[in-house]
C-alpha positions as CSV (number, residue, x, y, z in Angstrom):
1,X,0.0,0.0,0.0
2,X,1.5,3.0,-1.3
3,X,1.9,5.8,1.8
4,X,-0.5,8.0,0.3
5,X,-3.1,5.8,0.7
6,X,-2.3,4.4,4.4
7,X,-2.9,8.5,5.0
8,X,-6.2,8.5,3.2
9,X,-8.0,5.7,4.9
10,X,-6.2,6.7,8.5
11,X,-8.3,9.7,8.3
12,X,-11.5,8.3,6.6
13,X,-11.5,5.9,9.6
14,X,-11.0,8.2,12.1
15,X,-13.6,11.4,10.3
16,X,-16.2,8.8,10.6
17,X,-15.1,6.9,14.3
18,X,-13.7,9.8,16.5
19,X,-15.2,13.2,14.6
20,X,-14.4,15.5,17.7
21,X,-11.7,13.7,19.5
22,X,-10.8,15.1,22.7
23,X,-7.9,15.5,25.3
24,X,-8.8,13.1,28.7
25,X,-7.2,15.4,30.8
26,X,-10.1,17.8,32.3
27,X,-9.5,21.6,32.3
28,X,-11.8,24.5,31.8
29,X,-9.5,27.3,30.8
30,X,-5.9,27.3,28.6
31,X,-4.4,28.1,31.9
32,X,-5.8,25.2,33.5
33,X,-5.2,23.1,30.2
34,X,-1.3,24.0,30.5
35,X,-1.2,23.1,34.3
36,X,-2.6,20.0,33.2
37,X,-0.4,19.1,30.2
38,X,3.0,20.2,32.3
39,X,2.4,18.2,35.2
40,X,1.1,15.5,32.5
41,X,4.9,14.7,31.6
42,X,5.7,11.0,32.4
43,X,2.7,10.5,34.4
44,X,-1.5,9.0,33.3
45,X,-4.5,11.2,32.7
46,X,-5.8,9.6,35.4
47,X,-3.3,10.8,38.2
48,X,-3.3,14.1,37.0
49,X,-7.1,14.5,37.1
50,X,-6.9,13.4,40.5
51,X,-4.8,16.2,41.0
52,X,-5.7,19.5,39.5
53,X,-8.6,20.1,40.7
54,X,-7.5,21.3,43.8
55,X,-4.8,22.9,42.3
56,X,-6.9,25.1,39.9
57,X,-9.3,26.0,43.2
58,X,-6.9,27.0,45.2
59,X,-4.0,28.7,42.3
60,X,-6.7,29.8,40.3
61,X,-4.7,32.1,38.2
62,X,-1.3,32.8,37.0
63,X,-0.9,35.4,39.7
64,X,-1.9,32.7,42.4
65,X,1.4,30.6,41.0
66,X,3.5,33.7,40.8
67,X,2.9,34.7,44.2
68,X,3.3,31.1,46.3
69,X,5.8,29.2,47.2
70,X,7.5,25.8,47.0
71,X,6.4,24.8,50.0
72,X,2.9,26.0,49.7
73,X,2.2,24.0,46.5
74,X,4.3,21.0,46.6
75,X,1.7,19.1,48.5
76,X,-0.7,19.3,46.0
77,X,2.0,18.2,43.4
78,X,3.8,15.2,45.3
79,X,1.7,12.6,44.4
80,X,2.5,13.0,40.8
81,X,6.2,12.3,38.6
82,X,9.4,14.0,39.4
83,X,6.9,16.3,41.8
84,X,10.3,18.4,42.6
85,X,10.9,19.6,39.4
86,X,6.9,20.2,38.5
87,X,6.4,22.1,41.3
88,X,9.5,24.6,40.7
89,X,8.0,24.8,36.5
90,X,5.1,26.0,37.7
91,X,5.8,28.4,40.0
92,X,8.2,29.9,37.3
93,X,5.3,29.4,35.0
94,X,3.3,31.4,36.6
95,X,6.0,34.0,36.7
96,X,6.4,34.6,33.7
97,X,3.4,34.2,32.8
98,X,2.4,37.3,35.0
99,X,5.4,39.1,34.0
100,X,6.1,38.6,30.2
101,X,2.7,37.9,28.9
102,X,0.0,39.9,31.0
103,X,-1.4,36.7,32.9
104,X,-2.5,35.3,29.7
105,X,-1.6,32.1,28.4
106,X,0.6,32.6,24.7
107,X,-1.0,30.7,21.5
108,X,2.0,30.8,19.6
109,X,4.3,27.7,20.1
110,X,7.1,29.7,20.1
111,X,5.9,32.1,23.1
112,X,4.4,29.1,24.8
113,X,8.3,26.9,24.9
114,X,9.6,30.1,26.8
115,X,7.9,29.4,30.1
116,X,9.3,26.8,32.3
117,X,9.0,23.9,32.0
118,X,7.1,23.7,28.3
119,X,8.4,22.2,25.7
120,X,7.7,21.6,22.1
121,X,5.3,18.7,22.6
122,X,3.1,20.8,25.3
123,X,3.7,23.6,23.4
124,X,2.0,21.5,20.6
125,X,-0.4,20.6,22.7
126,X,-1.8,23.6,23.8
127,X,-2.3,25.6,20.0
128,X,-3.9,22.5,19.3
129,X,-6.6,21.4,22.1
130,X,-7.1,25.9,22.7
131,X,-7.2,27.2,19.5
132,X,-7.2,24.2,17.1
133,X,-3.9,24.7,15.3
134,X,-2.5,22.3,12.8
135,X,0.7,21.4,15.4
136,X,1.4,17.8,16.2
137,X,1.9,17.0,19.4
138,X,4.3,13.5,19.7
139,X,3.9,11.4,22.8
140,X,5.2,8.3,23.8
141,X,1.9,6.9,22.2
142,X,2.3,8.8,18.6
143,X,5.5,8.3,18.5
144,X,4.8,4.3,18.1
145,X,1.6,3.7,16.9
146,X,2.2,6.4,13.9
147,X,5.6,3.8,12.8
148,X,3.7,0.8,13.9
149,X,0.4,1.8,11.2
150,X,3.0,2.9,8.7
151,X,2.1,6.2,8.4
152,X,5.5,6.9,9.7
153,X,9.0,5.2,8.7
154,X,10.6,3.3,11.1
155,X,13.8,5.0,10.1
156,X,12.1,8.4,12.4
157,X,14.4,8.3,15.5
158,X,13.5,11.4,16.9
159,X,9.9,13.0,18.4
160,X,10.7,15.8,15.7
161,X,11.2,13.9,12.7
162,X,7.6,11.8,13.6
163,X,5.7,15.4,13.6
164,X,7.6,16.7,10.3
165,X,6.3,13.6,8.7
166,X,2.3,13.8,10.2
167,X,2.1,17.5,9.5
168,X,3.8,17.1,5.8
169,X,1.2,14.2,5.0
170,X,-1.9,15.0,7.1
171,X,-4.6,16.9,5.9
172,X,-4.1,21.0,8.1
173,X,-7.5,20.6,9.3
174,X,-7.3,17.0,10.2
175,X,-4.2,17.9,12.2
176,X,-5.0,18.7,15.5
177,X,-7.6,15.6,15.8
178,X,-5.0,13.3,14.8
179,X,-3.1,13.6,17.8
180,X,-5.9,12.3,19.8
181,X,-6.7,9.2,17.1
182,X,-3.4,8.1,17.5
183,X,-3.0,8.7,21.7
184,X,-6.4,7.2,22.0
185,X,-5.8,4.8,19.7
186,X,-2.4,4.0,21.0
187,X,-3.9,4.0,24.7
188,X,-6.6,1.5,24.5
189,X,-5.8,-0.6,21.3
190,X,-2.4,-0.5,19.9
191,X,-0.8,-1.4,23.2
192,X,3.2,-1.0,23.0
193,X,4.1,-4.5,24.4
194,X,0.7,-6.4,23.3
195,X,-0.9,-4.8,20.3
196,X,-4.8,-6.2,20.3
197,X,-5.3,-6.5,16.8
198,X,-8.1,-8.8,17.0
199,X,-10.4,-5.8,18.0
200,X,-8.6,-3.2,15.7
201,X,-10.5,-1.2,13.0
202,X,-7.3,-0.6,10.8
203,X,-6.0,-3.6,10.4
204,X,-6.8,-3.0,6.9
205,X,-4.4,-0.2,6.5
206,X,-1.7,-1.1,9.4
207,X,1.7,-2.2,8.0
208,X,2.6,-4.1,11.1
209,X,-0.9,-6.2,11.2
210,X,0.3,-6.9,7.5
211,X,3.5,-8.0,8.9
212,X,2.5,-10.4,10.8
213,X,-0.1,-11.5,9.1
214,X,2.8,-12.7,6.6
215,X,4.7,-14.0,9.0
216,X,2.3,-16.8,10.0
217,X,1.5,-17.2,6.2
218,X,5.1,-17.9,6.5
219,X,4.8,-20.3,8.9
220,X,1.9,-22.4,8.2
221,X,3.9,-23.0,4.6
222,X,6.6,-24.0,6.1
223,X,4.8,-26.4,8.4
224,X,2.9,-28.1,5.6
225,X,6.3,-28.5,3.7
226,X,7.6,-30.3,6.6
């Protein structure tokens, strides 16, 4: 199957499955949304929803952050990942965030990747969930199932190369869903250690899935030759 058409029925399977994907972290605000996504790093939806919401009652704007201190929100951070490190990002977050950009948070990514603690992925994610920008955001999750489909060459090494390929070959408006197809998709079917392709929808379009499917063909030949 020629790349070009891998592309095509990706995103006539998704249009039609997933039309309005969206983020499982809860937020109500970009603020709250980038709070979300930084502490996010290394660490499940799950744990961080568990989290936030006492976060955003209690820091409830960038001013909040900017005026606390470590000690004041640590606890509400050290159940989560590298809790140190988060905790110190968003109180410089906020920071700057008061200081460089009026309290407000940037929707370029290249304002965004100057606060603390964001980086090009969050960055991504941010234009992308807010304000519906064609950015690709690459996770753990896109980074795999986007080679594993095909849609990608395995050749890709770095988070980089993997969005320059999706954003080059994805439709612009298709973009900023696409991350969630393949997260979601990556989260609850396309499993890194145990793919379950007996319940996929793509098979038909996944080069891995073809793969194997050879494989056995493979196999059960040389069985019978035996």
């Amino acid at each position: 199957m020629l790349k070009k058409e891998r592309f095509k029925l990706f995103v006539e399977h998704f249009r039609e499955k997933m039309p309005v994907p969206e983020t499982e972290l809860k937020y109500e605000t970009p603020y709250q949304l980038l709070i979300a996504v930084v502490l996010s790093a290394q660490c499940t939806d799950k744990r961080i929803n568990m989290v936030t919401p006492a976060i955003f009652r209690d820091f409830p704007t960038p001013l909040h952050l900017a005026h606390s201190t470590f000690d004041e929100l640590f606890p509400y951070i050290k159940s989560v990942s590298y809790p140190n490190n988060k905790t110190k990002h968003l109180l410089g977050m906020g920071k700057m965030l008061v200081e460089a950009f009026d309290g407000e948070v940037p929707s370029t990514v290249e304002d965004l990747v100057k606060l603390p603690g964001v980086g090009r992925k969050t960055a991504n994610v941010i234009t992308s969930v807010v304000w519906n920008q064609p950015n690709m955001a690459v996770d753990t999750h896109v980074f795999r199932v986007s080679k594993r489909i095909g849609l990608v060459p395995m050749s890709a090494k770095t988070p980089l190369e993997v969005e320059k390929h999706l954003v080059r070959h994805l439709p612009a408006e298709d973009i900023h869903k696409a991350h969630h197809w393949l997260i979601l998709h990556g989260r609850y079917t396309c499993l890194a250690r145990k793919p379950m392709c007996d319940s996929c929808d793509i098979t038909h379009l996944c080069k891995y899935f073809e793969k194997q499917q050879l494989h056995k063909t493979k196999g059960l030949i040389s069985k019978g030759k035996s």
